[in-house]
C-alpha positions as CSV (number, residue, x, y, z in Angstrom):
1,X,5.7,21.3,-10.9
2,X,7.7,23.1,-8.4
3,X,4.8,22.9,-6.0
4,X,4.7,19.4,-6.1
5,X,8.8,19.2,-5.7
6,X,8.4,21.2,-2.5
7,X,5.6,19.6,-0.9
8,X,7.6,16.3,-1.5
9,X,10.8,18.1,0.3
10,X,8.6,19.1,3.4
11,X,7.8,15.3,3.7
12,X,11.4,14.4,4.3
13,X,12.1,15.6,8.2
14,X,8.9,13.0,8.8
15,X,10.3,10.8,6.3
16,X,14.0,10.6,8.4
17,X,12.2,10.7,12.0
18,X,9.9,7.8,11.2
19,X,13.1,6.0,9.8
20,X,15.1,6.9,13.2
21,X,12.3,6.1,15.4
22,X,11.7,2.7,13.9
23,X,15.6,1.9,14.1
24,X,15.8,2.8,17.2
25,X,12.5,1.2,18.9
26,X,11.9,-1.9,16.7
27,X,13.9,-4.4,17.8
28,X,12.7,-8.2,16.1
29,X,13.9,-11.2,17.6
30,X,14.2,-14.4,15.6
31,X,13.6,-17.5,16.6
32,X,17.0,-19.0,18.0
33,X,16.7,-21.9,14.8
34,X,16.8,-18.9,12.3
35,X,19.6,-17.3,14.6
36,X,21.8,-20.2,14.4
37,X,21.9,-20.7,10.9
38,X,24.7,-20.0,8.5
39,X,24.5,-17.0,6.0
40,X,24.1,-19.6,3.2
41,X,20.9,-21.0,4.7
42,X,19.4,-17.7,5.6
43,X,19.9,-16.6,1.7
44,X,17.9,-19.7,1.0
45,X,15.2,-19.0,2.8
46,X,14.3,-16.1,0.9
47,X,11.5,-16.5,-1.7
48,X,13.3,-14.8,-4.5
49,X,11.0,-16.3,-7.1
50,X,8.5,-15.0,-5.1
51,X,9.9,-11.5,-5.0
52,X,10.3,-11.4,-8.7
53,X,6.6,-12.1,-9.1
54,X,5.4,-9.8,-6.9
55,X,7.5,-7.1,-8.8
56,X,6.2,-8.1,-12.2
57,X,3.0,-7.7,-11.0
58,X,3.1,-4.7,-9.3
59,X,5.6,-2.8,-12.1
60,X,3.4,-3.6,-15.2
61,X,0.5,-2.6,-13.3
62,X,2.1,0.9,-11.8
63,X,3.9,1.4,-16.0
64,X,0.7,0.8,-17.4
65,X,-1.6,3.2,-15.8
66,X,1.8,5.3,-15.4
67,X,1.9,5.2,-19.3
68,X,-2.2,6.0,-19.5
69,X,-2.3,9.0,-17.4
70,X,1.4,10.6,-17.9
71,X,1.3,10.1,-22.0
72,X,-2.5,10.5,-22.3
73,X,-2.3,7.2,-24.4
74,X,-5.9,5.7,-24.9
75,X,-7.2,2.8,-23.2
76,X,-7.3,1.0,-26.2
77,X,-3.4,1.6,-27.0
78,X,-1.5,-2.0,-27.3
79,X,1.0,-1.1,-24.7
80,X,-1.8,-0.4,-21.6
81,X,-3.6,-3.8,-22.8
82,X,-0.3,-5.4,-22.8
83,X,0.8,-3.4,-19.4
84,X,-2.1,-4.8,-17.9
85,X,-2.6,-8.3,-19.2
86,X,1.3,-8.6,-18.0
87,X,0.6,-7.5,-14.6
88,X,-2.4,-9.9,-14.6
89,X,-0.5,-13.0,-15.5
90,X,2.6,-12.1,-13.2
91,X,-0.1,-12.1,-10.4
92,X,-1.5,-15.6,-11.2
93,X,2.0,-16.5,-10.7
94,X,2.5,-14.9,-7.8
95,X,-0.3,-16.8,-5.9
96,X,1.1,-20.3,-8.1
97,X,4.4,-19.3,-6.8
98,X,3.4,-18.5,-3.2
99,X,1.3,-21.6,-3.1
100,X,2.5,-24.6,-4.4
101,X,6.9,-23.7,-5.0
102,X,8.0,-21.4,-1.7
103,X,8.5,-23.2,1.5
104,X,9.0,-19.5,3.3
105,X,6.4,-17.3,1.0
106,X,6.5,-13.2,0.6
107,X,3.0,-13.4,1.3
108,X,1.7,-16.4,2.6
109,X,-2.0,-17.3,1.5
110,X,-3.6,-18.1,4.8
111,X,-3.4,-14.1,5.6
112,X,-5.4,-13.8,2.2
113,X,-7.8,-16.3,3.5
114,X,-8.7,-15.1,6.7
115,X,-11.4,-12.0,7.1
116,X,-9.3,-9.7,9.4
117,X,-6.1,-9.1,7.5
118,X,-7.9,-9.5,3.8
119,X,-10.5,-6.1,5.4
120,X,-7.3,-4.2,6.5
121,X,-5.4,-4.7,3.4
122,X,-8.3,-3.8,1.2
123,X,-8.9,-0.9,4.1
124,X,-5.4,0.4,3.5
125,X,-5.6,-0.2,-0.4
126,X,-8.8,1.7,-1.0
127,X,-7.2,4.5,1.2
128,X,-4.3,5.0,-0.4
129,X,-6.6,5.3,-3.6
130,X,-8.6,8.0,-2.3
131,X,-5.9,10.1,-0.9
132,X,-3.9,9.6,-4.3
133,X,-6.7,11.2,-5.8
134,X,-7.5,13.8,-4.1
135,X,-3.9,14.9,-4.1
136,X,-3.9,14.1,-7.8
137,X,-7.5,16.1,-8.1
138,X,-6.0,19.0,-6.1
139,X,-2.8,19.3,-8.1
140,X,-4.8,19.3,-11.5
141,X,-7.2,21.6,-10.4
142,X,-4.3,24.0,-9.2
143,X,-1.9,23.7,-12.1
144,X,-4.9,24.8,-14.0
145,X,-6.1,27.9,-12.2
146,X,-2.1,28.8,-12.2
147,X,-2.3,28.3,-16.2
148,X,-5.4,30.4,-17.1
């Protein structure tokens, strides 16, 4: 456990340079229509409902295999099904949501549509899998040498 809590604590100089470096370099210009508008009509603009989706799917699907792998419940427990079921129906509301309702979507569906960005989110997704493995892998394997 402690290893883990330091490893985490060396990440934070990178953590606070990345953060500095992208406030100071990154510098986004709107559009002068988006500019002019009042603070009213930029809140508008913001797909809350849309937000709200994407969260529901993304937290039951994080809780449930959270829940499967932290509390070594079975697969077959209620709660994962539910977890999971959940996650699936905020996502079909998510694209419903995305599609027909928001005129400014969180993530429009012409990116999903098109080859390039649909191959380098899936790219970056099946990375982060693997290396969330392995470090999972690596810490399992370690705790256990330290415990025997």
């Amino acid at each position: 456990m402690w290893l883990s809590n330091l490893i985490q604590y060396q990440q934070m100089p990178i953590l606070l340079f990345s953060f500095v470096l992208v406030t100071a370099k990154v510098n986004i210009v709107l559009p002068d229509e988006v500019q002019q508008q009042s603070l009213h009509a930029k809140l508008r603009r913001i797909d809350y409902l849309g937000s709200f989706t994407l969260v529901g799917t993304v937290g039951c699907l994080l809780l449930g295999f959270s829940l499967k792998s932290t509390e070594e419940l079975p697969w077959s427990s209620p709660l994962i099904w539910g977890l999971l079921l959940a996650s699936v129906v905020w996502c079909i509301l998510f694209v419903l949501v995305e599609t027909h309702w928001s005129p400014y979507p969180v993530m429009p569906m012409r990116l999903v549509k098109q080859r390039t960005p649909l191959a380098v989110s899936l790219a970056c997704f099946f990375g982060s899998v693997a290396a969330f493995s392995a470090v999972s892998l690596h810490s399992d394997s370690t705790m256990i040498g330290w415990l025997t």
